[in-house]
Every structure is written in structure tokens, then in C-alpha cells.
C-alpha positions as CSV (number, residue, x, y, z in Angstrom):
1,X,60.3,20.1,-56.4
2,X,60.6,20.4,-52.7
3,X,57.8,22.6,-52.2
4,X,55.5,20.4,-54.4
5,X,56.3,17.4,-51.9
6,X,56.0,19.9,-49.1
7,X,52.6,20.1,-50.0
8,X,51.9,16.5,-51.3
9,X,52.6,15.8,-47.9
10,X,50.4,18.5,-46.2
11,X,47.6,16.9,-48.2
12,X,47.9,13.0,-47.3
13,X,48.4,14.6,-43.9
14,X,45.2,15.9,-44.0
15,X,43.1,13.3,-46.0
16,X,44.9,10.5,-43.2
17,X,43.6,12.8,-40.4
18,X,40.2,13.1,-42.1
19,X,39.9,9.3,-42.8
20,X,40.5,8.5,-38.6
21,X,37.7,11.1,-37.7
22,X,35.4,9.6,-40.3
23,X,36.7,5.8,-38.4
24,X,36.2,7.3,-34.9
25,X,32.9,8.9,-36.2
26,X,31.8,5.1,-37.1
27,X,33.2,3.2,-34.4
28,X,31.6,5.6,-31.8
29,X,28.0,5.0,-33.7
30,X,28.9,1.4,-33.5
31,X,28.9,1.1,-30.1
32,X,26.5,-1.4,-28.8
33,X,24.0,0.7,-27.1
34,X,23.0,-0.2,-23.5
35,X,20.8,-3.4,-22.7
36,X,17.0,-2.9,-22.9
37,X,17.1,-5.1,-19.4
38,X,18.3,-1.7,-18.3
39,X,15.3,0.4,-18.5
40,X,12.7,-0.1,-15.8
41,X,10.0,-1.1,-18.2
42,X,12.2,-4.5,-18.8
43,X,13.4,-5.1,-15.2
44,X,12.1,-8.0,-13.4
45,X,11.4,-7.5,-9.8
46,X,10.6,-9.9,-6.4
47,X,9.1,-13.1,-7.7
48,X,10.1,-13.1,-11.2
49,X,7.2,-9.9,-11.7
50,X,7.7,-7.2,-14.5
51,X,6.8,-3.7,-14.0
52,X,3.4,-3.7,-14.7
53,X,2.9,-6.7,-12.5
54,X,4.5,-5.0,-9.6
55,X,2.4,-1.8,-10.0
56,X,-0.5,-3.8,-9.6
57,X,1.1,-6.0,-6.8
58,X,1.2,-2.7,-4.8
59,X,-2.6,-1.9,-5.0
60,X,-5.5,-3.2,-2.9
61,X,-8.3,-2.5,-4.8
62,X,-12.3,-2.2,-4.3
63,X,-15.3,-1.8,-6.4
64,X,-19.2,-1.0,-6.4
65,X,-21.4,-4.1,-8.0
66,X,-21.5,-7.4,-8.7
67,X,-18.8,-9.1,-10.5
68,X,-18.6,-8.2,-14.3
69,X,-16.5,-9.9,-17.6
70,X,-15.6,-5.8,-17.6
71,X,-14.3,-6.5,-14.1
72,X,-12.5,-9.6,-14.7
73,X,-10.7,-8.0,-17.9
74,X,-9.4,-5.1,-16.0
75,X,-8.0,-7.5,-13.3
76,X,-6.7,-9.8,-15.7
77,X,-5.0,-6.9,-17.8
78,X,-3.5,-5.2,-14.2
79,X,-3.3,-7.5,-11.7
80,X,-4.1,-6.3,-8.7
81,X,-2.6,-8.0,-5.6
82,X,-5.2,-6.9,-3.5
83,X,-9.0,-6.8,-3.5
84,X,-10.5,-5.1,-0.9
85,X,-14.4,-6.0,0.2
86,X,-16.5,-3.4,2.0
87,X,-20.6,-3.1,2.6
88,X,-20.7,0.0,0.6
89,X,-19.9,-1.6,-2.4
90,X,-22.8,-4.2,-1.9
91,X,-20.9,-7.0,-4.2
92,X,-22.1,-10.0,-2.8
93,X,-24.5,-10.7,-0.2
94,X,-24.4,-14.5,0.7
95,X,-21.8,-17.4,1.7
96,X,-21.7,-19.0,-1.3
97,X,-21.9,-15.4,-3.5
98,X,-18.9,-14.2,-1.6
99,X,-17.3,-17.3,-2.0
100,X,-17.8,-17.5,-5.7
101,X,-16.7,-13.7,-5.8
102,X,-13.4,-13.9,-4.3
103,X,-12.5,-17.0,-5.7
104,X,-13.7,-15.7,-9.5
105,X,-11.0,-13.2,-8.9
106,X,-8.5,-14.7,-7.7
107,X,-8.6,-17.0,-10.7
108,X,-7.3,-14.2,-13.0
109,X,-4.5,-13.5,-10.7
110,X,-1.0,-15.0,-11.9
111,X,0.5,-13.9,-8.4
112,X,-1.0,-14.1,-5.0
113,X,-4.1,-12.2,-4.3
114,X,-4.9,-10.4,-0.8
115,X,-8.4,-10.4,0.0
116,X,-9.5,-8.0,2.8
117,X,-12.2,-6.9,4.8
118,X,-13.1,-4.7,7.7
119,X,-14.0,-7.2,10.4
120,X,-13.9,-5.3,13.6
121,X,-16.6,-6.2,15.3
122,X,-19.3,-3.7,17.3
123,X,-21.0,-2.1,14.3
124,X,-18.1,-2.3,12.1
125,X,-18.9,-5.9,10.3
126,X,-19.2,-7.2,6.9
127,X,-23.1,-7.8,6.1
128,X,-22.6,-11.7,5.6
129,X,-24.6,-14.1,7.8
130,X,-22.2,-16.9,8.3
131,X,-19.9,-14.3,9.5
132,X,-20.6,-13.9,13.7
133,X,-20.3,-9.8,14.8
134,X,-19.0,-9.5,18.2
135,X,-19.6,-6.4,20.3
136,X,-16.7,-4.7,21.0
137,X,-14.4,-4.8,22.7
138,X,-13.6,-8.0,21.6
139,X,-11.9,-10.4,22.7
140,X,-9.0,-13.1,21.5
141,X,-11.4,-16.2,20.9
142,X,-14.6,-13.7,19.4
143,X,-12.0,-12.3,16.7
144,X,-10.7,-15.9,16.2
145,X,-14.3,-17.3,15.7
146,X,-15.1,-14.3,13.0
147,X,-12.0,-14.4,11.4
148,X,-11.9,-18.5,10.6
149,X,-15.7,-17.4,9.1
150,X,-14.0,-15.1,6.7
151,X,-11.1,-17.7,5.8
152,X,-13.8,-19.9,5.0
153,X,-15.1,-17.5,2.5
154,X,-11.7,-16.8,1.1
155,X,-10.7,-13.6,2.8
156,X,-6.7,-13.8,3.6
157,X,-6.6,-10.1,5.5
158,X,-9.1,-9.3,8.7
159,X,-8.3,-5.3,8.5
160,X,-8.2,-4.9,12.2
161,X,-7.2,-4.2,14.8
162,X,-8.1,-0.7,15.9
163,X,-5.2,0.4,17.5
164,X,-6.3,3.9,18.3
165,X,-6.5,5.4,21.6
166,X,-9.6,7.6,22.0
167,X,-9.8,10.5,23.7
168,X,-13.1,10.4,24.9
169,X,-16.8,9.8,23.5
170,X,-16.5,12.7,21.6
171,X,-13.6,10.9,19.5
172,X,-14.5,9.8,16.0
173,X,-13.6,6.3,16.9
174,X,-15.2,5.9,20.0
175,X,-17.0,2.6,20.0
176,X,-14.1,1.3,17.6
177,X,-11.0,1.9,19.8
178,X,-10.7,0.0,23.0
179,X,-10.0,3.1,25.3
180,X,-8.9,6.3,26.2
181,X,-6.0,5.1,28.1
182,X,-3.0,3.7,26.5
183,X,-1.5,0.6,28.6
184,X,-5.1,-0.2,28.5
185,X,-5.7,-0.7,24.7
186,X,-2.2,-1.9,24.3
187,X,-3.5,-4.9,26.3
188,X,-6.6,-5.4,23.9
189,X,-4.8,-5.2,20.6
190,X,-2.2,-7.6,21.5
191,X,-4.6,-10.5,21.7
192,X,-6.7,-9.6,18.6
193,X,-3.5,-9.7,16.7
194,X,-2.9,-13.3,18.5
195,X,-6.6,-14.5,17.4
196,X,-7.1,-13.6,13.9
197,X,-3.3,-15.6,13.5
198,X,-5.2,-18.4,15.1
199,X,-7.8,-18.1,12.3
200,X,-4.7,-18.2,9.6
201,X,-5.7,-14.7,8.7
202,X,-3.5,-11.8,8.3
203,X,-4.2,-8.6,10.8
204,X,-3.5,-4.7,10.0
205,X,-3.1,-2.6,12.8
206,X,-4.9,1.0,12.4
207,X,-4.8,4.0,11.7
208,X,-0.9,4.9,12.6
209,X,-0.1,7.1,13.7
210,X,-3.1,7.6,15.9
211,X,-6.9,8.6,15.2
212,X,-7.7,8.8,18.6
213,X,-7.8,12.5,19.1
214,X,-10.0,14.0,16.8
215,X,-13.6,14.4,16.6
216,X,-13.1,14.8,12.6
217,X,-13.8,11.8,10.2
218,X,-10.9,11.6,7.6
219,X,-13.8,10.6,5.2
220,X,-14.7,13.8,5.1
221,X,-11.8,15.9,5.8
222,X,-8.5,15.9,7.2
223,X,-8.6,15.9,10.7
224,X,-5.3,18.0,12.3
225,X,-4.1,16.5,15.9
226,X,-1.1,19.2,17.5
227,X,0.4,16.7,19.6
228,X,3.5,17.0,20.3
229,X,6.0,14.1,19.3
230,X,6.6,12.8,23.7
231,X,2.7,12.8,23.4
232,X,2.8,10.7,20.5
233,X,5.4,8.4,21.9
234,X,3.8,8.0,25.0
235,X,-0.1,8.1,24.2
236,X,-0.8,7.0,20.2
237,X,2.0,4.9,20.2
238,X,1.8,1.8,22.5
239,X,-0.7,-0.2,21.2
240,X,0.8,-0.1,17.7
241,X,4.0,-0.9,19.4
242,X,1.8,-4.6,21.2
243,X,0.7,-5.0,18.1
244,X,4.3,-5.4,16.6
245,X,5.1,-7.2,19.0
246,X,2.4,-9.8,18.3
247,X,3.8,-10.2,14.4
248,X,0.9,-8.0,13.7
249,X,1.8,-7.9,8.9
250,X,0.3,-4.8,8.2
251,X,-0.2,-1.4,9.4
252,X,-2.2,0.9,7.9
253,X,-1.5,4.5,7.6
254,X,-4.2,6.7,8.4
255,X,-5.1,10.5,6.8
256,X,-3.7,12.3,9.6
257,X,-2.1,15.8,9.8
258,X,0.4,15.7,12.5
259,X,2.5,19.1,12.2
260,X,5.3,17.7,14.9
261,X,5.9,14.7,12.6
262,X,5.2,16.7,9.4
263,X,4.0,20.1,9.4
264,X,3.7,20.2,5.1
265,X,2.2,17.1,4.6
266,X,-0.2,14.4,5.9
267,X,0.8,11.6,7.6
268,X,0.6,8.7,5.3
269,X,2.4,11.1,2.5
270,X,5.5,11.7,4.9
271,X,8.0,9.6,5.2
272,X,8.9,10.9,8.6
273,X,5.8,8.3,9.7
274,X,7.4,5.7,8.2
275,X,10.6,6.2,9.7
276,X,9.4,6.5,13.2
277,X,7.1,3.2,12.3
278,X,10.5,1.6,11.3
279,X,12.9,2.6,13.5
280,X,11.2,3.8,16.7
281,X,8.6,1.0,17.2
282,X,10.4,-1.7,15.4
283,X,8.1,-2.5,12.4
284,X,9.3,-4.3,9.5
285,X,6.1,-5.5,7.9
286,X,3.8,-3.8,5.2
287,X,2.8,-0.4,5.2
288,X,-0.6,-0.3,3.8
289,X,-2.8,3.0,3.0
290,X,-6.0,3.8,4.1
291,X,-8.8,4.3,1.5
292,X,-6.7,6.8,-1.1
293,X,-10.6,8.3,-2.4
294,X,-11.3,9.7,1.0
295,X,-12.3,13.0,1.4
296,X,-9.0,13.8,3.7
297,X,-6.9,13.1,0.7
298,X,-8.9,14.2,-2.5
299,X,-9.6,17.8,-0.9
300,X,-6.4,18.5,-2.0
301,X,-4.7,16.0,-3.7
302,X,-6.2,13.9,-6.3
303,X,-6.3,9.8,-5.3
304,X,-3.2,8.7,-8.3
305,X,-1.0,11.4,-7.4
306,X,-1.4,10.8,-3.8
307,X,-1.1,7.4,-4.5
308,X,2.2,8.0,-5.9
309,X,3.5,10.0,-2.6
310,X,2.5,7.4,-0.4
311,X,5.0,4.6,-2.2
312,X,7.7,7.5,-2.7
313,X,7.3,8.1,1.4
314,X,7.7,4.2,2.1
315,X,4.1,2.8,1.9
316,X,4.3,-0.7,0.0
317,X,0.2,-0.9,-0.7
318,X,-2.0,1.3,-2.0
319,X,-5.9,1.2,-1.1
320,X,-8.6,2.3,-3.8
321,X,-11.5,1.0,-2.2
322,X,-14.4,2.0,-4.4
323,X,-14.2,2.8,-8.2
324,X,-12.3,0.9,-10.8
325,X,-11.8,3.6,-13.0
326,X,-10.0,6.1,-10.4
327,X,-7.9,2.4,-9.8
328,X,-7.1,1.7,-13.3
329,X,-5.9,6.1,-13.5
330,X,-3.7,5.6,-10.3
331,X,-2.0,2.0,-11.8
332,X,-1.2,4.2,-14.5
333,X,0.1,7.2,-12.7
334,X,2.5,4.7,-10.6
335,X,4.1,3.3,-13.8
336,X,4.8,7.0,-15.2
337,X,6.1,7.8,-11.9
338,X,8.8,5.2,-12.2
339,X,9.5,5.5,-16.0
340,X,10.4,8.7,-15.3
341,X,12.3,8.0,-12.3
342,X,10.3,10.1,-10.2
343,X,9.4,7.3,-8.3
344,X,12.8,5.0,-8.3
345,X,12.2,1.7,-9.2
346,X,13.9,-0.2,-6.4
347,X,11.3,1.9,-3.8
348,X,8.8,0.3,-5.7
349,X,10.9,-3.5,-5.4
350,X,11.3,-2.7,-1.8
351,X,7.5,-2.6,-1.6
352,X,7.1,-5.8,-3.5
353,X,9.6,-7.4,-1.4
354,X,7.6,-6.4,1.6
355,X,4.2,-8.2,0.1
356,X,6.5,-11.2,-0.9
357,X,7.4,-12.0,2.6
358,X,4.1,-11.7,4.2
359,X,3.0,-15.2,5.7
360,X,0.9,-17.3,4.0
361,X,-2.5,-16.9,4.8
């Protein structure tokens, strides 16, 4: 009788122990699993914006033609937060079309919409006759007087100014920059900054960190400038330095190869440059990319993927400047990069945050 209880016992032992397992088994699977407000497909950003609307916050974006219920779909469905305007693209070619084309736009935007435009002045000009074309070097008042005829259009950025020091005539930018020497264009760029403010326009200092020294178009190719880091400090540097100093919002990034900042990568894909933008010369504005579907970058890298390693480097805008479809691939290679977490999703915040706080224009 014992060793019948004995074992009576060993068995509700056993089914007792079986039963908790079976209850920590079911509790475990009942634990709540975590928010979807978690994942960065459901976080909200800057502004109230949701993923997809901060991918397309990030992007500046161009496009050959006239305006086209194709084109407004796409913009509607992406949302692009900027729209970039070049000759090359030929998409309006009066007052009132440019008018009606930027504002046409802008009316599918539910978030603020940066229109920009090269307006340098010299031979770089956009082909619109109420718009004045200085010769260069210009001045403060000229860039005021053909910036307040692009606000009246609807532009909000003038993409200027040139902040390069040339190196000669034989420099690709010779007729752009305002000299070879750099206290000299330091002095220039500070009151183009101050004019296209006076236009309420927003100004982009170009192309850091310094295009100056090369007889190569980054259109083409990659141009590769062995400077040394004291020579970029003390030649390339000041007149992006002036321009800060004037409260210039943007600078844009140019396709540089620089071995002494970066000896892997280009310029605009390290973020050695924008660390030395940010701590050395003080900047705390927008980074802004040249033209990702130039020939410097899609020699090797193809525009979304570089795209991708600009914002992971510190860049907060991305510039497509000529083909909608190559934009819509590069919107879409951004959001994989941050649902995967290759590209972290408060980088891509930070870059919002940076477009948030721009001035009004």
C-alpha cells in the first residue's frame, strides 16, 4: 500500500509539473506582442510626417517635359519636398508657364515644397525672360534683383552661390567661381548670400568641399583633387566658411574625390565631409547633394544606392535632377534602407529636422 501511494504521488507530481509547463507555454504566447508604433514603417517623424512622407521630404527632384497627370500622380503618391528646375529639362518656357508649373505642383504637396533653380548669373541662368542674367561676378543688389524675379515665379531656393576657388582659367569653373584667390571670393560670396535673403529666397553654397582645382567636369567623371587637409583649410575652405557666416541654409555637396578627407569614397558619400562642414566651419544648416545621375557618381555607383550613402554619411536632401523614373527607384531604395535598419531611422529624422527648420521662404 505504501509503494502504490509512492507512486500515486510520483504521478500527480508529474501531471502538476506538466499542467504549469502547458500554463507557462500559454501565458508566454499570450504576451502582448510589441506596438506596431514600434516599427519604422508606423513612426511619425518632424512635423507629424510618416515614413513615406519623410523619404520624399528628403528628395529634390527634377524632370524632362512639360507637366503631365502622370507627373502629378507620382508627386501626389511620393511627395517630394523638393522640385528642382533646370534648362535641360525644358519644362516651361514663359512667366506665366513657370508660374503655373510650380504652383501646379506644389498643390499636390501636403508639406512644404522647395522649388529650386540654378540662378548664378554669367552663362549660368534659367532661360526665362522676366528673369534679369547678370554677368558675373555679381554683385549683392544684381543677385537681389534676379532672385525677387524667381520669387515672383514661385522659386523658394536660388542654388547659388559658387563658392569655389578656381585655380586658374584652366579650372572647370572658371567663369563661375569669383577667383583664384581665397580672401578674395570669400568677400564675393558673403554678399550674394546677403542679397538673395533680401529677395526672401533661400541660397546654397557650392560645391563643398571645393571644385576649384580640377580641370574635370563631375558631369562626366569624378574629378580627384590631392590636396592636402592645411590646403583645404586654408584655400577651399574660406568662402564656405563667409558663407556660413552670412546664414547661408544650404550647402551642397559636390562629386569630389578628396583622398586626405577620404581616400575610399567621394566626398558627398563620406561622412568625414560632413563632419568637417559641421564642426570645423560651424555649419548647422542643410546638406544638400549635387545632381545624384551625374556621371561622377553613376560610373560606379548606381544613383538610389548612392542616394542612400549620402543620407547614411549626414546629407539631409537628395538631388535627382532629371528622370522621374530613376527618382521614384531611389524613394524606394531609401525606404528599404531604413526598414531594414541599414539606414537608421532617426538619421533620416535628423534630416527632416534639418528641412523643418529652414526659414520661410
Amino acid at each position: 500500500m505504501g509503494v502504490r501511494r509512492f507512486v500515486l504521488r510520483r504521478i500527480a507530481l508529474a501531471l502538476a509539473v506538466a499542467a504549469f509547463a502547458v500554463s507557462c507555454s500559454s501565458s508566454t504566447a499570450a504576451v502582448p506582442t510589441p506596438s506596431p508604433s514600434a516599427s519604422p514603417t508606423r513612426q511619425l517623424g518632424p512635423g507629424g510626417l510618416t515614413l513615406d512622407e519623410e523619404i520624399g521630404a528628403v528628395m529634390m527632384v527634377g524632370f524632362q517635359g512639360p507637366l503631365s497627370d502622370a507627373v502629378l500622380n507620382d508627386w501626389r503618391q511620393r511627395q517630394f519636398g523638393g522640385l528642382l528646375v533646370v534648362n535641360l529639362n525644358h519644362n516651361a518656357s514663359s512667366p506665366d508657364a513657370m508660374r503655373s508649373f510650380i504652383s501646379s505642383i506644389r498643390s499636390t504637396s501636403r508639406h512644404r515644397l522647395i522649388a529650386a533653380t540654378d540662378q548664378e548669373g554669367g552663362f549660368v541662368c534659367i532661360a526665362i525672360s522676366s528673369v534679369p542674367c547678370a554677368p558675373m561676378p555679381v554683385g549683392q543688389a544684381d543677385t537681389t534683383r534676379m532672385a525677387a524675379a524667381l520669387r515672383s515665379l514661385g522659386f523658394d531656393l536660388d542654388l547659388g552661390p559658387v563658392s569655389d576657388v578656381c585655380n586658374g582659367p584652366r579650372s572647370i569653373m572658371w567663369g563661375r567661381c569669383y577667383g583664384t584667390d581665397a580672401t578674395a571670393v570669400a568677400s564675393a560670396v558673403g554678399p550674394v548670400v546677403d542679397g538673395i535673403h533680401a529677395a526672401g529666397m533661400l541660397s546654397a553654397a557650392k560645391h563643398f568641399p571645393g571644385h576649384g582645382d580640377t580641370s574635370v567636369s563631375s558631369e562626366t567623371q569624378l574629378p580627384r583633387i590631392d590636396e592636402s587637409l592645411e590646403t583645404l583649410a586654408a584655400r577651399e575652405w574660406p568662402p564656405f566658411a563667409a558663407a556660413v557666416n552670412h546664414g547661408v541654409d544650404f550647402v551642397l555637396l559636390g562629386h569630389l574625390f578628396y583622398p586626405a578627407l577620404d581616400p575610399q569614397r567621394s566626398a558627398d558619400l563620406s561622412p568625414v565631409t560632413v563632419q568637417k562642414l559641421r564642426t570645423e566651419l560651424g555649419f548647422h544648416g542643410t546638406v544638400l547633394s549635387d545632381d545624384m545621375e551625374m556621371g561622377a557618381i553613376t560610373a560606379s555607383t548606381p544613383t538610389p544606392e548612392a542616394a542612400v550613402e549620402f543620407l547614411i554619411a549626414g546629407g539631409d536632401m537628395v538631388m535627382v535632377a532629371h528622370h522621374l523614373d530613376i527618382a521614384d527607384a531611389t524613394y524606394d531604395a531609401i525606404r528599404a534602407a531604413v526598414v531594414s535598419g541599414r539606414l537608421p531611422r532617426p538619421r533620416l529624422d535628423e534630416a527632416v529636422a534639418a528641412l523643418e527648420a529652414l526659414r520661410a521662404a
